[in-house]
C-alpha positions as CSV (number, residue, x, y, z in Angstrom):
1,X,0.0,0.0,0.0
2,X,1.5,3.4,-0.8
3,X,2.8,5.3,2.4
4,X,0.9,8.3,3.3
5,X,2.5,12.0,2.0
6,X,1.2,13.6,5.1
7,X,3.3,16.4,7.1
8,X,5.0,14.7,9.6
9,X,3.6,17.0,12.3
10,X,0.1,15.0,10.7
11,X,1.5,11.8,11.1
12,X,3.0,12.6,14.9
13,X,-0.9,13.6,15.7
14,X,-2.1,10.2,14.3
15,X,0.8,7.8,16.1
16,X,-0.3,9.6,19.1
17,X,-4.0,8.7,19.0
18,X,-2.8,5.2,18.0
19,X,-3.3,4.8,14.8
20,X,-0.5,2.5,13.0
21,X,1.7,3.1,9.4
22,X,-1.1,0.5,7.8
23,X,-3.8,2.2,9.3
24,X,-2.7,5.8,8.0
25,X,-2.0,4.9,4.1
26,X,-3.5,7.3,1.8
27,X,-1.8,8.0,-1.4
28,X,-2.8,11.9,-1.3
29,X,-1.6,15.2,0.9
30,X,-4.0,15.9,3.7
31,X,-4.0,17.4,6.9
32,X,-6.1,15.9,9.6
33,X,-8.9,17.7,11.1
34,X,-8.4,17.5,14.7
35,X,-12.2,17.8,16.1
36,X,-13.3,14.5,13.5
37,X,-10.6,12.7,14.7
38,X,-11.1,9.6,17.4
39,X,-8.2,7.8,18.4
40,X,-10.1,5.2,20.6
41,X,-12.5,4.2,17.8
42,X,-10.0,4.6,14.8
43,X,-11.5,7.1,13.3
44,X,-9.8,9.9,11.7
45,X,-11.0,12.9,9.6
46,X,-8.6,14.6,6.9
47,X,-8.7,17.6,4.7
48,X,-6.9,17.8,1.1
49,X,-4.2,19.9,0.7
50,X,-3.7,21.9,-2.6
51,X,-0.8,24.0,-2.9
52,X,0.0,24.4,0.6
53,X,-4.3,25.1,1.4
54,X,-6.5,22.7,2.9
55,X,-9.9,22.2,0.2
56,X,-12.6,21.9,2.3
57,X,-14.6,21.2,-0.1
58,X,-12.4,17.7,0.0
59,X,-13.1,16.1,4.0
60,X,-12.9,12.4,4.1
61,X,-13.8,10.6,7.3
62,X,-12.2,6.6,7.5
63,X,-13.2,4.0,10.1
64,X,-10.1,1.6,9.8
65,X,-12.1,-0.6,12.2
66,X,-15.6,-0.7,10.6
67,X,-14.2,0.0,6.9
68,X,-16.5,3.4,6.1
69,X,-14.5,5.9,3.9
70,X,-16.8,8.9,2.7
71,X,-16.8,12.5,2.3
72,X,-18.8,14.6,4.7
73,X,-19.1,18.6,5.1
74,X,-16.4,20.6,6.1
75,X,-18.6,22.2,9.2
76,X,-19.8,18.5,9.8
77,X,-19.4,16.8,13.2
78,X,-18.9,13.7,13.1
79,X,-20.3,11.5,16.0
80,X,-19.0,8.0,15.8
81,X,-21.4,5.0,16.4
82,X,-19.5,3.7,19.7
83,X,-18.8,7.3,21.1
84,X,-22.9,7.8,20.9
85,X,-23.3,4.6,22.5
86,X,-21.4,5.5,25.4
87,X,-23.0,9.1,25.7
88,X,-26.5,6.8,25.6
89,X,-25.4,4.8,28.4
90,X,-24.0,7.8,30.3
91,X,-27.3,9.7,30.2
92,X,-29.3,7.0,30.8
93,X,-27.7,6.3,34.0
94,X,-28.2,10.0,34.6
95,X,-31.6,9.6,34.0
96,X,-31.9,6.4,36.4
97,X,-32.7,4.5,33.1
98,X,-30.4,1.2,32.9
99,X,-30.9,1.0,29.3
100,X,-29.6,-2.9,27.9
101,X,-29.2,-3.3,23.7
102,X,-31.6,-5.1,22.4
103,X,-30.0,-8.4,20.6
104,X,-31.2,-12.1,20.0
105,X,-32.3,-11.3,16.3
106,X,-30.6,-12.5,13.5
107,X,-30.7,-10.3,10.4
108,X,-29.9,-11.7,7.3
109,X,-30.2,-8.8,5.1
110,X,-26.7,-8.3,2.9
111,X,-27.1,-4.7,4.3
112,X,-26.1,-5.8,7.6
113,X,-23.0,-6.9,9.5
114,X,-22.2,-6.6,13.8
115,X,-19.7,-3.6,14.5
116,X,-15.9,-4.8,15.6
117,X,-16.1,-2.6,18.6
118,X,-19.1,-3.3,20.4
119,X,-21.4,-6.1,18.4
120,X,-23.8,-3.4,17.1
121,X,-25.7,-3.5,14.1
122,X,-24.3,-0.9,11.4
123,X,-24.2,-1.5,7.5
124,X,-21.9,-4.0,5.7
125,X,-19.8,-0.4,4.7
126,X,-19.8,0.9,8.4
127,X,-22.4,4.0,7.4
128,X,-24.9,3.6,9.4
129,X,-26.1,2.4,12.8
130,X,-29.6,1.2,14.1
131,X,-29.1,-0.2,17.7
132,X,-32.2,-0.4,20.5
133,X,-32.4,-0.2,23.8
134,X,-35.2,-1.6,26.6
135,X,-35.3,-0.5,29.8
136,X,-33.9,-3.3,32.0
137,X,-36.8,-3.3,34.4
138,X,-39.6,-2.3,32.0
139,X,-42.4,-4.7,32.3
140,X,-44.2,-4.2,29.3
141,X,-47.4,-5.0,28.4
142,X,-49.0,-8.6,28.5
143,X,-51.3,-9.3,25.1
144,X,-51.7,-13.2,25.9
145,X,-54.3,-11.9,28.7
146,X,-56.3,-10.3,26.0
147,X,-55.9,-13.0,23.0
148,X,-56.5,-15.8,25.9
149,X,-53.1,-17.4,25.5
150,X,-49.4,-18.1,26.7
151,X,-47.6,-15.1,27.7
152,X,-47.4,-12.4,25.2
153,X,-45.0,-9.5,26.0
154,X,-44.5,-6.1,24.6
155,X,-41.6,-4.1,25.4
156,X,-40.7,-0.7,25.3
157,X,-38.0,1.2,24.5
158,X,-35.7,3.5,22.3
159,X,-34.0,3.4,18.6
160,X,-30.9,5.3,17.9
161,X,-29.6,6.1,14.4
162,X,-26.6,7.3,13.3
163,X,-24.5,7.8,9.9
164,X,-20.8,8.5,10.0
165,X,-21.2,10.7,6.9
166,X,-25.0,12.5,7.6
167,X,-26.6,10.5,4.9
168,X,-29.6,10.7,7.2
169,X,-29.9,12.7,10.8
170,X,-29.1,11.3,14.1
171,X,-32.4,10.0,15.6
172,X,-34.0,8.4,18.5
173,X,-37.3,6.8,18.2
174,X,-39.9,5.0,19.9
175,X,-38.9,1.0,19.7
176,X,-41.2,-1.9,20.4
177,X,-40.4,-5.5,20.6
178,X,-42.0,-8.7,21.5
179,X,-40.4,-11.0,23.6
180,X,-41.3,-14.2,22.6
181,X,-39.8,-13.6,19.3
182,X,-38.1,-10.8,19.4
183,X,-39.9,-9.4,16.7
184,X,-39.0,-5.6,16.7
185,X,-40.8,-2.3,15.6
186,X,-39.3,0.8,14.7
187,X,-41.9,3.6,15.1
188,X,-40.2,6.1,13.1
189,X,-42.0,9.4,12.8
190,X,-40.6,11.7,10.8
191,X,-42.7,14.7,11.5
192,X,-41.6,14.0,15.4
193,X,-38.0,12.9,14.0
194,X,-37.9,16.1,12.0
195,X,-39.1,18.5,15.0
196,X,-37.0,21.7,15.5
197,X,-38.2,22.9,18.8
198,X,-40.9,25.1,18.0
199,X,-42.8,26.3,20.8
200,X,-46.6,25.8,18.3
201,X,-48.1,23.0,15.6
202,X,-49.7,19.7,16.3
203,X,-46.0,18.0,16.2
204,X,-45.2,21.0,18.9
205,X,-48.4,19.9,21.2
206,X,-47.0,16.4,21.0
207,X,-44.0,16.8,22.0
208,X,-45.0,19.0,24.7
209,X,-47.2,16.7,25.7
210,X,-45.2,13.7,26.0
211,X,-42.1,16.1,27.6
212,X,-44.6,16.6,30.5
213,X,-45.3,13.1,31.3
214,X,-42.3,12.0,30.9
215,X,-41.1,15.1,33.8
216,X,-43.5,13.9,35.6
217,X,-42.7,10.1,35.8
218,X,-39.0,11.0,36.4
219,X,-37.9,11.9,39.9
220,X,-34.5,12.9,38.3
221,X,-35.6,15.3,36.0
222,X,-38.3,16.8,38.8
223,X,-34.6,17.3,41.3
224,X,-32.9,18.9,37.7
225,X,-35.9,21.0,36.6
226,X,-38.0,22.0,39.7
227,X,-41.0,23.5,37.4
228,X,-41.9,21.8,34.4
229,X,-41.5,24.8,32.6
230,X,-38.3,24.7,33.1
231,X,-37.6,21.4,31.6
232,X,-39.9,22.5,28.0
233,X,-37.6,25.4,27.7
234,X,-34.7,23.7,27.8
235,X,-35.7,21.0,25.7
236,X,-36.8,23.0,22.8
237,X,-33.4,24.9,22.9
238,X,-31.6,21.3,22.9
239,X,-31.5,19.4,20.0
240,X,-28.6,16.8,19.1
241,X,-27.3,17.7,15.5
242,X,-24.4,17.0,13.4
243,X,-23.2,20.7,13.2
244,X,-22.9,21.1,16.9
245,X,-19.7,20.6,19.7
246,X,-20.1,16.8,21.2
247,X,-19.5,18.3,24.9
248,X,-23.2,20.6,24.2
249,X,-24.7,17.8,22.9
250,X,-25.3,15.6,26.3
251,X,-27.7,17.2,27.8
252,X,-30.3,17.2,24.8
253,X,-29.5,13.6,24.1
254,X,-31.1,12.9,27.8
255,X,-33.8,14.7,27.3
256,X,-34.9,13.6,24.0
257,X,-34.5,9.8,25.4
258,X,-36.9,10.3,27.9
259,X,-39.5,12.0,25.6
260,X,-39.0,8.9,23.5
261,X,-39.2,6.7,26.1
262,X,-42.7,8.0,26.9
263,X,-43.6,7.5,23.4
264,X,-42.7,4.2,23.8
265,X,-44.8,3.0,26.5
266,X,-47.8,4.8,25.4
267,X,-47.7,2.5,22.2
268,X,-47.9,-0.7,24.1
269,X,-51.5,0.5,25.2
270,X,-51.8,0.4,21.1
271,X,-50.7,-3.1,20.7
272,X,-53.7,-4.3,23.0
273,X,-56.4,-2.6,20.8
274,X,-54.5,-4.2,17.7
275,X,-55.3,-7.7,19.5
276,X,-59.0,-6.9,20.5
277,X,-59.5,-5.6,16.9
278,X,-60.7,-8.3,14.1
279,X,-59.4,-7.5,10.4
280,X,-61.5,-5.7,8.5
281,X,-60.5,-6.0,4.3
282,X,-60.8,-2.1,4.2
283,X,-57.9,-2.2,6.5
284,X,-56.2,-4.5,5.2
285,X,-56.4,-3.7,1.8
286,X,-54.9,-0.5,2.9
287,X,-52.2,-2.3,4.6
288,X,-51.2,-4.4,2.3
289,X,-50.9,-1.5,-0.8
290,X,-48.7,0.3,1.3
291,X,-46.0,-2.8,1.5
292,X,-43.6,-3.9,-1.1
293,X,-44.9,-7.4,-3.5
294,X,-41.8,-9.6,-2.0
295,X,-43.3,-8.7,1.5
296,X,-46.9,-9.6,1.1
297,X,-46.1,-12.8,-0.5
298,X,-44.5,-13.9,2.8
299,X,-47.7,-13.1,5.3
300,X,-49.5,-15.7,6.8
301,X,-52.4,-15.1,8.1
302,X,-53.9,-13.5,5.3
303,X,-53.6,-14.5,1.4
304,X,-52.3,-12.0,-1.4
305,X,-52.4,-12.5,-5.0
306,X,-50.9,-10.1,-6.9
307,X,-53.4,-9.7,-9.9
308,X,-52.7,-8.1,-13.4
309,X,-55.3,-5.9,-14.6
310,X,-53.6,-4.7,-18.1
311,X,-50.3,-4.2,-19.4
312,X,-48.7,-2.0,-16.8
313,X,-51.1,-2.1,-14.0
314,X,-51.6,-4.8,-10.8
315,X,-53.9,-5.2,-8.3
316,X,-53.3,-6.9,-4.7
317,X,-56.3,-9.3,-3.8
318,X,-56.4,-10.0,-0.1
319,X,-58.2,-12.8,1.1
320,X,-58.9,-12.6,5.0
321,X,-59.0,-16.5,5.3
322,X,-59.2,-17.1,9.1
323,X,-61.9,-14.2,10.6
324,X,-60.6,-14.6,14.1
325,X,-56.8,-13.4,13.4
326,X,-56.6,-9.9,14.4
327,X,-54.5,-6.2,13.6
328,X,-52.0,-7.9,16.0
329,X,-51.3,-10.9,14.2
330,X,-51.0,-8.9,10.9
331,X,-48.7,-6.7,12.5
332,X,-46.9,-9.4,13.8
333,X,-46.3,-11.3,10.6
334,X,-44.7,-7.9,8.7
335,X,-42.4,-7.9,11.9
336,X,-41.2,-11.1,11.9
337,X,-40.2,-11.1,8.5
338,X,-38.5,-7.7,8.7
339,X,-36.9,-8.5,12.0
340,X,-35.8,-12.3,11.4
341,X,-36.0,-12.1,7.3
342,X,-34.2,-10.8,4.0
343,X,-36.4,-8.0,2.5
344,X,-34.3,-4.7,2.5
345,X,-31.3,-4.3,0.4
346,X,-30.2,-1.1,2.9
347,X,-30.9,-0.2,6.5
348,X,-32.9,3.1,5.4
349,X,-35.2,0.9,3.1
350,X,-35.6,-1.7,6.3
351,X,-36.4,1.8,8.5
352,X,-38.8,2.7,5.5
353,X,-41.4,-0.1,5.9
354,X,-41.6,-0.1,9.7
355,X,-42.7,3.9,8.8
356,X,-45.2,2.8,6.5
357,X,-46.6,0.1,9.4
358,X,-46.5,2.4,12.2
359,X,-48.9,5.3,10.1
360,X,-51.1,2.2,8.4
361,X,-51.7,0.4,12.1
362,X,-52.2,3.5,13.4
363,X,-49.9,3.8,16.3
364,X,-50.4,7.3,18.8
365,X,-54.3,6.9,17.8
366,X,-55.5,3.2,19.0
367,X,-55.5,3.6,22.7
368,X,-58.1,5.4,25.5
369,X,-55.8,8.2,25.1
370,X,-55.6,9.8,22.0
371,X,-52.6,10.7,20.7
372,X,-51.7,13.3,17.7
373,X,-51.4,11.9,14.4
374,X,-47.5,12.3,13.3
């Protein structure tokens, strides 16, 4: 491999932080840029250098480690996957919240591989992350009572996604899984997702809303914020972004966890009207339009037949063939195969669907407590 033309002042800064002559190679003239560079997670961030001045315009970020090479912004911060990790765990603590990573599923997707630092699941080209959390002492919700079965457990807790590159935003959303299968749901939201702190709009009332409980369930956040007011204001002023200094970033990251966290439980109240609620073929129908051909054919409890009409143009007809399966057992089958199958060629495709079955089952709008649409 051709040795790196860096400065040796460059190369000192590298050696330093760890990083090895292999590890270095590059067959151009950079500089390094000090802020995107992580010895402890082999990542480093470097600028090109044309006639003696650095081109922004040129910033590539490598991940020896996890193999990601890519060119990001030159104002970009990048956040690596394991540092955000850490800061999750840290202000969960904070938060009396012993948050556990939520494992036991295989994917098979080619999309997928487990990271070399901590076993979390990022993209075969180390881009992205998708890792969830659960609450170790969250109880959940118990749907075998209602469906008159074995036990049936729903779990709450959090999504967070990352790129190394800003691809797509760093994000934490609801997450939903089911223990006896560890089928998992993503309720990504991207009105919620996409929230800039606002103090009016539906999104705004939500998020308000949701803030509020969540101060109010949280005996840590009361001792932090002695008037709830207090805790809204500095929420909305808080938001974790890529263009922002990693030390500012903490304390929005906590707060947005426990608004999520909220989110979360208020969905499991969802998943017991799914399992009270019969299918009905206008639902369905609707259902099964929204979701991709190679995805339908794999449901069981209903039947699909994809039906050509004329040159061009297809038609799904559902056929509801058991009347006692329920919204829950439909919902259960998409998850299954997108938690345990191969149906997305890319983790954003894999986060695409679960949108499309959070707004089509309704989530935020099922239980005795409405919730806003998002």
């Amino acid at each position: 491999m051709t040795s790196i033309q860096l400065p040796e002042s460059e190369i000192e800064k590298l050696q330093k932080l760890g990083f090895t002559t292999e590890e270095m190679s590059e067959p151009s003239s950079w500089q390094i840029v000090d802020h995107n560079t992580f010895g402890q997670y082999k990542i480093f961030t470097k600028q090109l250098v044309e006639n003696g001045k650095p081109m922004g315009s040129v910033t590539i970020v490598k991940d020896v480690l996890n193999g990601f090479y890519g060119r990001v912004s030159e104002n970009y911060q990048v956040v690596p996957h394991p540092y955000l990790q850490d800061l999750v765990r840290t202000v969960s603590t904070d938060l009396d919240i012993d948050l556990k990573m939520a494992k036991g599923t295989e994917r098979m997707g080619s999309w997928y591989k487990e990271s070399n630092i901590d076993g979390s699941p990022i993209s075969k080209d180390g881009r992205y992350m998708c890792v969830s959390y659960i609450p170790a002492n969250d109880i959940g919700v118990d749907i075998g009572e209602i469906i008159g079965g074995r036990k049936d457990t729903i779990n709450a807790g959090i999504t967070v996604r990352n790129t190394l590159d800003g691809t797509t935003s760093l994000s934490i959303s609801p997450f939903t899984r089911r223990a006896i299968c560890q089928n998992q749901m993503h309720h990504i939201m991207t009105t919620v997702a996409g929230w800039k702190g606002n103090f009016t709009g539906k999104i705004a009332d939500l998020i308000k809303r949701k803030a509020l409980e969540a101060w109010e369930h949280s005996a840590i956040l009361q001792k932090k914020f002695q008037e709830k007011k207090d805790f809204l204001g500095k929420l909305y002023k808080g938001r974790f972004i890529h263009t922002k200094n990693l030390a500012e970033q903490e304390e929005a990251l906590a707060h947005t966890i426990a608004v999520q966290l909220q989110l979360a439980q208020d969905f499991l109240h969802d998943y017991e009207e799914l399992a009270r609620t019969k299918l009905l073929m206008t639902k369905v129908q609707d259902i099964v339009d929204s979701m991709p051909v190679g995805l339908n054919d794999q449901i069981q409890c209903i039947d699909v037949e994809r039906k050509k009409i004329k040159k061009g143009l297809h038609v799904n007809v559902v056929t509801i063939t058991d009347k006692n399966k329920t919204q829950y057992d439909l919902l259960n089958d998409y998850t299954d195969i997108l938690t345990h199958g191969s149906t997305s060629s890319t983790m954003n495709a894999q986060m695409t669907k679960m949108k499309k079955l959070h707004d089509k089952f309704n989530f935020g709008n099922l239980s005795a407590t409405p919730e806003l649409t998002v």
